[in-house]
TORKOL-4160 file (C-alpha; in steps of 0.2 Angstrom, whole numbers, padded with zeros to 4 digits, m for minus):
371
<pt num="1" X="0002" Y="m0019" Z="0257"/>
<pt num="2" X="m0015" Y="m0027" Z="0257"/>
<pt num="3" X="m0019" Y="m0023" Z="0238"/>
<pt num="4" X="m0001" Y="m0027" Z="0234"/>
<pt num="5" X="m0001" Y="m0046" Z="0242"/>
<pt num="6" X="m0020" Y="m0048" Z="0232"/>
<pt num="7" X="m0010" Y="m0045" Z="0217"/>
<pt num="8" X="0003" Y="m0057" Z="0218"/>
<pt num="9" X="m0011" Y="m0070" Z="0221"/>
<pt num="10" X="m0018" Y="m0065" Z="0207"/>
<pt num="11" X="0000" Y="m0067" Z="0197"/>
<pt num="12" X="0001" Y="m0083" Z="0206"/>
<pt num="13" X="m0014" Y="m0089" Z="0201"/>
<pt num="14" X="m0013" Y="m0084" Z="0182"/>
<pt num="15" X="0005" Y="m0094" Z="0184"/>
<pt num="16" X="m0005" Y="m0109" Z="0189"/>
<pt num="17" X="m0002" Y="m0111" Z="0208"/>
<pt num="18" X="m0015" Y="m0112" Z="0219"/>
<pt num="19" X="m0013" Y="m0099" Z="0233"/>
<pt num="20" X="m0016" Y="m0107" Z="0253"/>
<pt num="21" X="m0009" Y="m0092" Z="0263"/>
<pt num="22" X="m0001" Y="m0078" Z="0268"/>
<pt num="23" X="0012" Y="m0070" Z="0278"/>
<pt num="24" X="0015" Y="m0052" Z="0281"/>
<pt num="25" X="0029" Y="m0042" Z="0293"/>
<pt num="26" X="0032" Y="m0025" Z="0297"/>
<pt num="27" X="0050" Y="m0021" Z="0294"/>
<pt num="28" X="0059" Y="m0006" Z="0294"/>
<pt num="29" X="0071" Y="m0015" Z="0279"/>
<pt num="30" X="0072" Y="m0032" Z="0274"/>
<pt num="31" X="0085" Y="m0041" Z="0283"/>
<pt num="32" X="0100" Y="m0043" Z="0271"/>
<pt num="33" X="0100" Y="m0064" Z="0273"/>
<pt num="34" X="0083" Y="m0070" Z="0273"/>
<pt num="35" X="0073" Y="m0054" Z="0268"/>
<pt num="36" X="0065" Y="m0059" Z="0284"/>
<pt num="37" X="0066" Y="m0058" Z="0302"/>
<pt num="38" X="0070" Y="m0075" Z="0311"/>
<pt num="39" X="0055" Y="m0077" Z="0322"/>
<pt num="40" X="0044" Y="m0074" Z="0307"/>
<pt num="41" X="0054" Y="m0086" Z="0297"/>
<pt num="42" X="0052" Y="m0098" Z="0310"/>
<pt num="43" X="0036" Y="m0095" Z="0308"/>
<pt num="44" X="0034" Y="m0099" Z="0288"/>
<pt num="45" X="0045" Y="m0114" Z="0294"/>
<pt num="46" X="0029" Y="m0121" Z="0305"/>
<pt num="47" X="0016" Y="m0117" Z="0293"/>
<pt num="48" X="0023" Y="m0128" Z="0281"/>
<pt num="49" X="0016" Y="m0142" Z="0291"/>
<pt num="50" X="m0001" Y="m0136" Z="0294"/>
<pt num="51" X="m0004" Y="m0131" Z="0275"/>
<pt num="52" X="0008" Y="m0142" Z="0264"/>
<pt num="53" X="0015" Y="m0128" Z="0255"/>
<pt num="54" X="0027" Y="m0134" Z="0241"/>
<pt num="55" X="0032" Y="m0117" Z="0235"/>
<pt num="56" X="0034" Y="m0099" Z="0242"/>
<pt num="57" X="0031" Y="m0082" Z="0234"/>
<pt num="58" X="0038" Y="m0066" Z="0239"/>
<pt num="59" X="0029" Y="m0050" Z="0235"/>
<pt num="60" X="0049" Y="m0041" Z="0231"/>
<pt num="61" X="0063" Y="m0046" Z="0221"/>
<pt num="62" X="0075" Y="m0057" Z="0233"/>
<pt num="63" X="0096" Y="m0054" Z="0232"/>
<pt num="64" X="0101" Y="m0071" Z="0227"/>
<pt num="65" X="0109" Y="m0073" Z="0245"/>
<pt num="66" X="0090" Y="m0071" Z="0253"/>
<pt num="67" X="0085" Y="m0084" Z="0238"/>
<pt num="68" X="0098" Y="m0095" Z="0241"/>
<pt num="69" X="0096" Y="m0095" Z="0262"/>
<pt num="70" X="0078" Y="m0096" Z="0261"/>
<pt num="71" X="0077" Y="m0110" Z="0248"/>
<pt num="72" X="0089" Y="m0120" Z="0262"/>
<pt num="73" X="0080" Y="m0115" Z="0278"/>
<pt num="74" X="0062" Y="m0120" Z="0272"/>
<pt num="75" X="0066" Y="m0135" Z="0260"/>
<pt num="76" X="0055" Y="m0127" Z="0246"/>
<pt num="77" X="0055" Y="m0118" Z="0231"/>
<pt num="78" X="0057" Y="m0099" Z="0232"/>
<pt num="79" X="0050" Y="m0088" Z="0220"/>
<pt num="80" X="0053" Y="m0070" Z="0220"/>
<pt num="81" X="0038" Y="m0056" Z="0211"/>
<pt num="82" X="0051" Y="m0053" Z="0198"/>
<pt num="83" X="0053" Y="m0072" Z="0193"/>
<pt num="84" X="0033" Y="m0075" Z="0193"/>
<pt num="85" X="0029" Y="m0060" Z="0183"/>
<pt num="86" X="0044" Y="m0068" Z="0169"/>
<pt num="87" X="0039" Y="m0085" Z="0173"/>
<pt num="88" X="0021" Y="m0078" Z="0166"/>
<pt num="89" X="0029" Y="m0067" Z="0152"/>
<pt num="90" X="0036" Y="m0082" Z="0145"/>
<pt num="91" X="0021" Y="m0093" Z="0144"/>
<pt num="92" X="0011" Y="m0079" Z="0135"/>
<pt num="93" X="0022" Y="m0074" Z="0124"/>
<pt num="94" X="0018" Y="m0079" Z="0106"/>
<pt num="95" X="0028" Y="m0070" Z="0092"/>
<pt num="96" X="0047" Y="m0072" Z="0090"/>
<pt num="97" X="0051" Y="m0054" Z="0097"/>
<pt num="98" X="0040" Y="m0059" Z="0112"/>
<pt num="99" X="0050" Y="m0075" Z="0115"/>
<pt num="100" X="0067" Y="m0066" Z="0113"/>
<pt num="101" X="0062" Y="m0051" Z="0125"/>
<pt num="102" X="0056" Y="m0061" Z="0137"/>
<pt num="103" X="0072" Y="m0075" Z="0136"/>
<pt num="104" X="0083" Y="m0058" Z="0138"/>
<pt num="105" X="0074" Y="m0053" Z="0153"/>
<pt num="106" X="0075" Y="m0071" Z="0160"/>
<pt num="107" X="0093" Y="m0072" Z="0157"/>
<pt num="108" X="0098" Y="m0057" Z="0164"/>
<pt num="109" X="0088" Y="m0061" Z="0179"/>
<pt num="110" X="0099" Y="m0077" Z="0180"/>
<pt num="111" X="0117" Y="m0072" Z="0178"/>
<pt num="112" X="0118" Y="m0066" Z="0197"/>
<pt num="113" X="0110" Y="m0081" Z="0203"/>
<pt num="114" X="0121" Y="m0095" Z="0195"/>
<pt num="115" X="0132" Y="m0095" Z="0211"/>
<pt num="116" X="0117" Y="m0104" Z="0218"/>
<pt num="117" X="0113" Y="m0115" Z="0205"/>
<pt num="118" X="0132" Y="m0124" Z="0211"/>
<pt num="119" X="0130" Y="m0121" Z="0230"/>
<pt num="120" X="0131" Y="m0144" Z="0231"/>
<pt num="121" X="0146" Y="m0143" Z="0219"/>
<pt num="122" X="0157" Y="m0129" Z="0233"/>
<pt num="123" X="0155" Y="m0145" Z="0244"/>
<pt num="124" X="0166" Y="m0156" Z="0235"/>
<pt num="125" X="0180" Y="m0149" Z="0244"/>
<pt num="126" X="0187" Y="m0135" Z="0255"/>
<pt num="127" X="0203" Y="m0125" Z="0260"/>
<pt num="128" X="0218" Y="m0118" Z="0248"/>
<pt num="129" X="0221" Y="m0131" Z="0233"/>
<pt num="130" X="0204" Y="m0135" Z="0230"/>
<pt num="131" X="0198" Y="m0125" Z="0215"/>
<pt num="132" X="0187" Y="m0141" Z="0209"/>
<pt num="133" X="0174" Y="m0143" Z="0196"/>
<pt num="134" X="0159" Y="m0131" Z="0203"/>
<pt num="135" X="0169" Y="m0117" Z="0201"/>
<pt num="136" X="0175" Y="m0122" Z="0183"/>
<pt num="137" X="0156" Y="m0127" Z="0181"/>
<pt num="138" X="0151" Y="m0109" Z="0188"/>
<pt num="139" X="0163" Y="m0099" Z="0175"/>
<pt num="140" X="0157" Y="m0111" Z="0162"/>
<pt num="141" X="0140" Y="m0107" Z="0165"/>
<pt num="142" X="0143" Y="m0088" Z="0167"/>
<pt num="143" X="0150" Y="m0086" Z="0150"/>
<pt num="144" X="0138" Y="m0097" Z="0138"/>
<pt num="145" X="0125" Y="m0084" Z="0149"/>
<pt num="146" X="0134" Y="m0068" Z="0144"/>
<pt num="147" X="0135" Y="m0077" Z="0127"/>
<pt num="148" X="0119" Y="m0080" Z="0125"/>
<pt num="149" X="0116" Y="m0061" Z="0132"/>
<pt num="150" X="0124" Y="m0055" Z="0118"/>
<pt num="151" X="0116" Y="m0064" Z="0104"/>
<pt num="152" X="0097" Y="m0058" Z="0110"/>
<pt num="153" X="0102" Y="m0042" Z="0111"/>
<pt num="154" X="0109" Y="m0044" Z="0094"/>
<pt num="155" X="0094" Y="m0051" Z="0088"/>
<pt num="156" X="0081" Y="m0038" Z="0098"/>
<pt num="157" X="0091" Y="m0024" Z="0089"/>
<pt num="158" X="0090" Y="m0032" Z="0073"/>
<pt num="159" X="0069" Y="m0030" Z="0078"/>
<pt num="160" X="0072" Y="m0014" Z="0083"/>
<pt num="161" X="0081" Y="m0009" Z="0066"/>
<pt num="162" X="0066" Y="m0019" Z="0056"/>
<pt num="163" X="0053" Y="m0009" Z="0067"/>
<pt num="164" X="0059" Y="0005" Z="0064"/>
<pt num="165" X="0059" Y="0003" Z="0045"/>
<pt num="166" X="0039" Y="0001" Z="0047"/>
<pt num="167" X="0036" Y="0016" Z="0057"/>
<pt num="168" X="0046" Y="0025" Z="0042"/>
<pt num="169" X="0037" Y="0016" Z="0029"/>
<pt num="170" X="0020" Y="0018" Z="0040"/>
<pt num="171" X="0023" Y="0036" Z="0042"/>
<pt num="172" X="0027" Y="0041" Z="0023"/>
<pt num="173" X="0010" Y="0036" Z="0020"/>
<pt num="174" X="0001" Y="0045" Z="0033"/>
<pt num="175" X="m0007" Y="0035" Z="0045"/>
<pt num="176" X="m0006" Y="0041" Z="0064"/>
<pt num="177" X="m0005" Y="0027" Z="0078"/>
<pt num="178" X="m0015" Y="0026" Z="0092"/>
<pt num="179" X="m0008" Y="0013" Z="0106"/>
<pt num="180" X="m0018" Y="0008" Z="0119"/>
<pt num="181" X="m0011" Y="0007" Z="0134"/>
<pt num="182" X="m0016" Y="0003" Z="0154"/>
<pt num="183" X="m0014" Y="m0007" Z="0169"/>
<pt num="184" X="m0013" Y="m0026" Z="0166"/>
<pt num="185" X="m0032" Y="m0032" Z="0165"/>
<pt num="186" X="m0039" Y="m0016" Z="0164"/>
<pt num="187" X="m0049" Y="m0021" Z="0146"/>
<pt num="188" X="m0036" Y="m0016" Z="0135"/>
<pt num="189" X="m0037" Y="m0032" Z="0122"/>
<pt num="190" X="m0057" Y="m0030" Z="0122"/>
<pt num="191" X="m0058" Y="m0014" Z="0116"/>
<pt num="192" X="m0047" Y="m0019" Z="0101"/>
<pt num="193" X="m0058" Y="m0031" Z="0099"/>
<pt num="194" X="m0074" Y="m0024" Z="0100"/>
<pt num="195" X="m0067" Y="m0009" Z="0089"/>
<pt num="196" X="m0059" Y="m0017" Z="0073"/>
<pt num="197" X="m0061" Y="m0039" Z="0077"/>
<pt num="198" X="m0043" Y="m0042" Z="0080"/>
<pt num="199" X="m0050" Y="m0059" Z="0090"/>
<pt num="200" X="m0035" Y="m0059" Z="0104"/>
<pt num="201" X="m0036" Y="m0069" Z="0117"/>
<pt num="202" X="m0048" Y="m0061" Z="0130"/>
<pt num="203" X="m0047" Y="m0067" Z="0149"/>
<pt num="204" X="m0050" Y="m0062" Z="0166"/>
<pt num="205" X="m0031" Y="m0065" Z="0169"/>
<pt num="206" X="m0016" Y="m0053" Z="0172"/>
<pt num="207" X="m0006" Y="m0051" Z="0156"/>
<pt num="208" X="m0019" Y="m0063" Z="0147"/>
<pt num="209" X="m0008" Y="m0054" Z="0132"/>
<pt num="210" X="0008" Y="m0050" Z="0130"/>
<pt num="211" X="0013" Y="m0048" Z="0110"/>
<pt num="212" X="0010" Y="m0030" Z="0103"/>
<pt num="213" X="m0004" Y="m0032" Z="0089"/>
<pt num="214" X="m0009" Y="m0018" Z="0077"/>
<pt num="215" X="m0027" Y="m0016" Z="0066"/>
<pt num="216" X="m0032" Y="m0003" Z="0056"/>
<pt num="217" X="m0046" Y="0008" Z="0062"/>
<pt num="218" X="m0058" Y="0020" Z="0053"/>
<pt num="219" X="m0062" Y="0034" Z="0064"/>
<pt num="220" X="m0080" Y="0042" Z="0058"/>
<pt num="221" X="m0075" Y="0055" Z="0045"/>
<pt num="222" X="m0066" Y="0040" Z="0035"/>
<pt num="223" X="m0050" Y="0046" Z="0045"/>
<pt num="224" X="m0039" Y="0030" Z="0042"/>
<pt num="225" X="m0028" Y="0025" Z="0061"/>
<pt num="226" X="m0018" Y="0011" Z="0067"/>
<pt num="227" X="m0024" Y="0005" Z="0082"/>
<pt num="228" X="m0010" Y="m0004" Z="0094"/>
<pt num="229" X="m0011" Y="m0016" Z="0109"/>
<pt num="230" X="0002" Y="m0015" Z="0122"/>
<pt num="231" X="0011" Y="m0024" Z="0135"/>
<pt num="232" X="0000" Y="m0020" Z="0151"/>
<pt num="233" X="0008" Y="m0012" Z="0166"/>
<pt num="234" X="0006" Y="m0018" Z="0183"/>
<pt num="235" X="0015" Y="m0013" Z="0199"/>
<pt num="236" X="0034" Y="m0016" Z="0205"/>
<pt num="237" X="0037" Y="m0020" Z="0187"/>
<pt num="238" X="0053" Y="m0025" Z="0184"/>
<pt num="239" X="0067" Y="m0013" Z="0175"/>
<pt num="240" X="0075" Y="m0029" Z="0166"/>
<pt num="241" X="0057" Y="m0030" Z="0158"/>
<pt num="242" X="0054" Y="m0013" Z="0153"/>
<pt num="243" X="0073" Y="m0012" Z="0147"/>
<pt num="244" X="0070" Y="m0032" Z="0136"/>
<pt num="245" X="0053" Y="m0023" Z="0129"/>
<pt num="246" X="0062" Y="m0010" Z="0123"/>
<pt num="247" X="0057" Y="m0013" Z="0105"/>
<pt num="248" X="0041" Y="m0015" Z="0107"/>
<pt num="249" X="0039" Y="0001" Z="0120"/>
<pt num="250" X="0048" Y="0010" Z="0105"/>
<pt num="251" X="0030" Y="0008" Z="0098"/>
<pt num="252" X="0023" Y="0021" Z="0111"/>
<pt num="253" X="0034" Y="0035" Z="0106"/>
<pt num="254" X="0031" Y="0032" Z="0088"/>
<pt num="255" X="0012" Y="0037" Z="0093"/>
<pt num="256" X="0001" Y="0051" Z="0089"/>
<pt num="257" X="m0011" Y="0049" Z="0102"/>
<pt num="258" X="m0013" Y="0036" Z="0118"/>
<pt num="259" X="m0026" Y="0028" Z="0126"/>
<pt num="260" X="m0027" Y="0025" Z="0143"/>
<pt num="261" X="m0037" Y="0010" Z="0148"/>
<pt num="262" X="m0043" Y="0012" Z="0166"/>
<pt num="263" X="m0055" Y="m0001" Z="0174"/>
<pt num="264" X="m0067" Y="0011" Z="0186"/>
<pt num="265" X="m0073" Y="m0006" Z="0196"/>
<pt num="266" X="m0055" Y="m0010" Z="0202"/>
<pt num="267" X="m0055" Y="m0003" Z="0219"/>
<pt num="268" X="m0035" Y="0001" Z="0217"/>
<pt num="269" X="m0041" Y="0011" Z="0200"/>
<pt num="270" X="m0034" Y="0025" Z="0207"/>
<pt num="271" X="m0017" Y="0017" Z="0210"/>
<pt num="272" X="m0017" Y="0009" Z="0197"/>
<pt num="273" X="m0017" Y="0024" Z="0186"/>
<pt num="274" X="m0005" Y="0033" Z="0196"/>
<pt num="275" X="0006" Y="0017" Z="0193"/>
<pt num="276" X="0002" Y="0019" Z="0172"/>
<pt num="277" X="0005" Y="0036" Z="0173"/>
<pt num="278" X="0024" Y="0034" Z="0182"/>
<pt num="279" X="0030" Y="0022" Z="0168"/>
<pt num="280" X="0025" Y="0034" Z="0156"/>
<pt num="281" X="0036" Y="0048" Z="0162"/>
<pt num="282" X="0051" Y="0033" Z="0165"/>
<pt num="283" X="0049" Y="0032" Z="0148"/>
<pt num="284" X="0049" Y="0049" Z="0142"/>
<pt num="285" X="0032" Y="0049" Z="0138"/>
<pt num="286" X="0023" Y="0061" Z="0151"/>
<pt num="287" X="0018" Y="0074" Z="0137"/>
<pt num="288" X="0010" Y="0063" Z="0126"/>
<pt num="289" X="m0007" Y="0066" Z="0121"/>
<pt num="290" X="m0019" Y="0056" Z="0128"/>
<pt num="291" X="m0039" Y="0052" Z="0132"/>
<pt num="292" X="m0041" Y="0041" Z="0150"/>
<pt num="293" X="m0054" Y="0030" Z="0142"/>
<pt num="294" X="m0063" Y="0024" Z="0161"/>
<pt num="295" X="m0069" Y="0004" Z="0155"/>
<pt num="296" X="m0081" Y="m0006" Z="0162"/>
<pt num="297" X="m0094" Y="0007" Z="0166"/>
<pt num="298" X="m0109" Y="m0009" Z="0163"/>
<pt num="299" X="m0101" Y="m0015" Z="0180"/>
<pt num="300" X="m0098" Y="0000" Z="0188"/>
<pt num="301" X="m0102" Y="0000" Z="0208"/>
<pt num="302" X="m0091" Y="0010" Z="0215"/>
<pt num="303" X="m0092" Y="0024" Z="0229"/>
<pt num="304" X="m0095" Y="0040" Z="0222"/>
<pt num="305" X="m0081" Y="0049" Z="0231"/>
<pt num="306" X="m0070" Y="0036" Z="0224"/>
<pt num="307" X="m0077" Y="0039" Z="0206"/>
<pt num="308" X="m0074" Y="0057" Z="0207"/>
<pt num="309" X="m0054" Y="0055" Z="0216"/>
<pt num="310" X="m0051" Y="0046" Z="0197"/>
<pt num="311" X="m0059" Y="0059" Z="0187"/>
<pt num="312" X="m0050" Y="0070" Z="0196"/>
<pt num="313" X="m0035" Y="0066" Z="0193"/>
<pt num="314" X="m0036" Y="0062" Z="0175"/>
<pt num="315" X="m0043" Y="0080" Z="0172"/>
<pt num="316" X="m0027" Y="0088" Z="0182"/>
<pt num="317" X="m0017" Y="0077" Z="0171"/>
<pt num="318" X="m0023" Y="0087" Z="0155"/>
<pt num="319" X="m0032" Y="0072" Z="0149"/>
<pt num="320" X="m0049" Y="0069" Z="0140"/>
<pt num="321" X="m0061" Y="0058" Z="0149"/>
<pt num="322" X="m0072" Y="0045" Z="0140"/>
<pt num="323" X="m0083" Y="0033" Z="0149"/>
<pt num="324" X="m0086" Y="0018" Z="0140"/>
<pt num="325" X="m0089" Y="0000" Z="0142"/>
<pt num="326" X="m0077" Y="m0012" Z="0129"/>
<pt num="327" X="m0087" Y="m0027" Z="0133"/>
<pt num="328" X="m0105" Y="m0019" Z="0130"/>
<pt num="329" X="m0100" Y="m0007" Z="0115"/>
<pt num="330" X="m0105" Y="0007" Z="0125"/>
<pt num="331" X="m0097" Y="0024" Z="0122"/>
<pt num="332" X="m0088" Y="0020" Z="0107"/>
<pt num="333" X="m0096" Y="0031" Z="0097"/>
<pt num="334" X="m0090" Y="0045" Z="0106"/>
<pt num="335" X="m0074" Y="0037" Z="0110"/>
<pt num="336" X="m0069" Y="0036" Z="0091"/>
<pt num="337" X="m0076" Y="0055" Z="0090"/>
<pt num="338" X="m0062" Y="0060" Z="0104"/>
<pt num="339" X="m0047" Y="0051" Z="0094"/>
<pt num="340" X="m0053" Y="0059" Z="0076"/>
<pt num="341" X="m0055" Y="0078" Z="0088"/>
<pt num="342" X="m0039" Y="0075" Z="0096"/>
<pt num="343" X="m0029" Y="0069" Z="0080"/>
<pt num="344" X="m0038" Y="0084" Z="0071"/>
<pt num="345" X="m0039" Y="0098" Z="0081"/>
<pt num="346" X="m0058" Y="0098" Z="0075"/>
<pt num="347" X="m0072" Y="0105" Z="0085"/>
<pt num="348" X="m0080" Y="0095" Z="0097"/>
<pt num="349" X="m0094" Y="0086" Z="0088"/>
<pt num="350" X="m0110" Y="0081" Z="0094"/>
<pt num="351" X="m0108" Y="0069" Z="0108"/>
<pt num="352" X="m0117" Y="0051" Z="0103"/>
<pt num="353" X="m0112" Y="0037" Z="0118"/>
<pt num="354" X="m0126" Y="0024" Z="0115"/>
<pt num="355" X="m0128" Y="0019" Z="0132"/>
<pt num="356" X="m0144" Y="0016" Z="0137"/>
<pt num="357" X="m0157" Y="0029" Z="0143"/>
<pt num="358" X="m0157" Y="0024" Z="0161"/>
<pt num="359" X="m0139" Y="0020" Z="0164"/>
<pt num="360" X="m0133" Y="0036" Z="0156"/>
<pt num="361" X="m0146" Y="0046" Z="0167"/>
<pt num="362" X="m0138" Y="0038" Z="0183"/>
<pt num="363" X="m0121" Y="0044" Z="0177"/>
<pt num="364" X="m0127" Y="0060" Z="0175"/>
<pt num="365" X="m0132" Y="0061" Z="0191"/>
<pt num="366" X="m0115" Y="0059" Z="0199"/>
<pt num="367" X="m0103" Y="0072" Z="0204"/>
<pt num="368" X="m0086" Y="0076" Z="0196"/>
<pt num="369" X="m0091" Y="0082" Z="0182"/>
<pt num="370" X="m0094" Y="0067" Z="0170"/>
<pt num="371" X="m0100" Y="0075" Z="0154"/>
């Protein structure tokens, strides 16, 4: 719950808001009309005069009744996890097939909640005979929605058509793909980067990237790869996003060969793998190959205990582990030897890390079998 409220902090912070606390209650369920119970609502209520809050975040997606009731009861915005995470997908989003998947997810978000969009106009009258403008508003509104529904999925099909033409054309010639995949931050934009100078926006933020971007790679046998960046996964992800990323996710199953981006200093690494690894099999994609590349090794402090629980798991998975750091260039030697094994079938060739002397000796040193 803990790690899970730290998260949406971050979310909110990467939106822009300035986080000035936190409330947390122990439910069986949410409460069906104001997701909470009334004394701790009473409770938000008060703090709102000791902190001067302006907007509220809630770490679940609301019904648009709880939305709606809460929005009246405090006097403030209210912002549910699925809103923030679109609300962020939509002010990263660069290319034209971002835009639309993103406005498709948005939309589809919206339709249940137009009723509350027109809750002043239901006040105009009341009793049998009074079917007045809100209501004509409402349908209106509901229908240019579904409209506009209609014509981005039109459109995100017509990029899936146009996709899939490239995957054709790209596989008559030959060249495998390898997606990088991962948890949102976990480093996956500076390892393209640091491997074939793709210069994408690099930040200490979640989903600092949101367009899919694709570089050519030469492994070291002159072996010629498409290395692709991908949309980062992150907890409680909502299904309207994966279903409105559909055609770029596509991209993952068109792939010979993933690569799983962890961040080893991230406390929740575990989790957080466990959270990638779920997606994958939503998608269809648990049997992929794939190498769990562990980033960030430069900064890695971590308790040994909790460095062995990842390996692990990524070893029962039937993955390859590389340890490397994207920031540093350390490991990428052997990194790029693991893709051209695994695309090959090769022998394993003579391992070549690059990390120096004395940091590669400590990592020796630790248990789980590392090398």
């Amino acid at each position: 719950m803990e790690d899970s409220l730290e998260e949406l902090a971050q979310l909110a912070a990467t939106a822009g808001a300035e986080v000035v606390g936190a409330l947390v209650q122990r439910l069986t369920k949410a409460t069906p009309g104001y997701y909470l119970g009334k004394g701790k609502l009473k409770e938000l209520a008060d703090l709102k005069n000791e902190v001067g809050y302006d907007v509220v975040l809630f770490d679940d997606e609301l019904s648009p009744t709880q939305q709606r009731n809460l929005e009246e009861a405090l006097g403030v915005k209210i912002i549910d996890r699925t809103a923030l995470i679109l609300d962020i997908f939509a002010k990263r989003a660069q290319t034209h097939e971002g835009r639309l998947q993103v406005e498709l997810a948005q939309h589809q978000y919206l339709l249940p909640r137009l009723p509350g969009q027109w809750s002043h106009l239901e006040r105009l009258g009341g009793g049998i005979g009074t079917r007045g403008p809100g209501e004509s508003q409402l349908e209106t509104d509901r229908r240019l929605v579904r409209q506009k529904l209609h014509r981005l999925r039109k459109e995100i099909e017509q990029v899936r058509k146009h996709r899939a033409l490239y995957r054709r054309r790209r596989s008559a010639q030959g060249i495998p793909v390898v997606a990088i995949i991962g948890y949102t931050n976990a480093g996956k934009s500076t390892l393209l980067n640091t491997l074939s100078n793709a210069s994408v926006l690099v930040e200490d933020k979640l989903f600092a990237t949101l367009d899919p971007i694709t570089r050519r790679l030469t492994l070291p046998k002159k072996q010629q790869v498409l290395l692709s960046d991908t949309v980062g996964f992150i907890q409680k992800l909502p299904p309207m996003v994966i279903a409105a990323f559909r055609a770029t996710l596509e991209e993952l199953d068109e792939a010979a060969l993933l690569l799983h981006i962890v961040d080893i200093t991230h406390t929740n690494a575990v989790k957080q793998s466990i959270t990638v690894e779920k997606i994958l099999a939503k998608l269809g994609l648990g049997e992929k190959p794939r190498i769990a590349v562990l980033n960030k090794i430069d900064l890695f402090v971590a308790a040994e205990e909790e460095m062995a629980d990842l390996v692990k798991m990524v070893e029962e998975s039937g993955q390859d582990v590389v340890l490397i750091s994207a920031a540093k260039g350390w490991g990428l030697n052997r990194l790029l030897e693991r893709i051209a094994e695994k695309l090959s079938n090769q022998m394993p060739l003579e391992l070549s890390y690059g990390i120096p002397k004395g940091v590669w000796e400590a990592l020796k040193a630790m248990p789980g079998r590392l090398t």
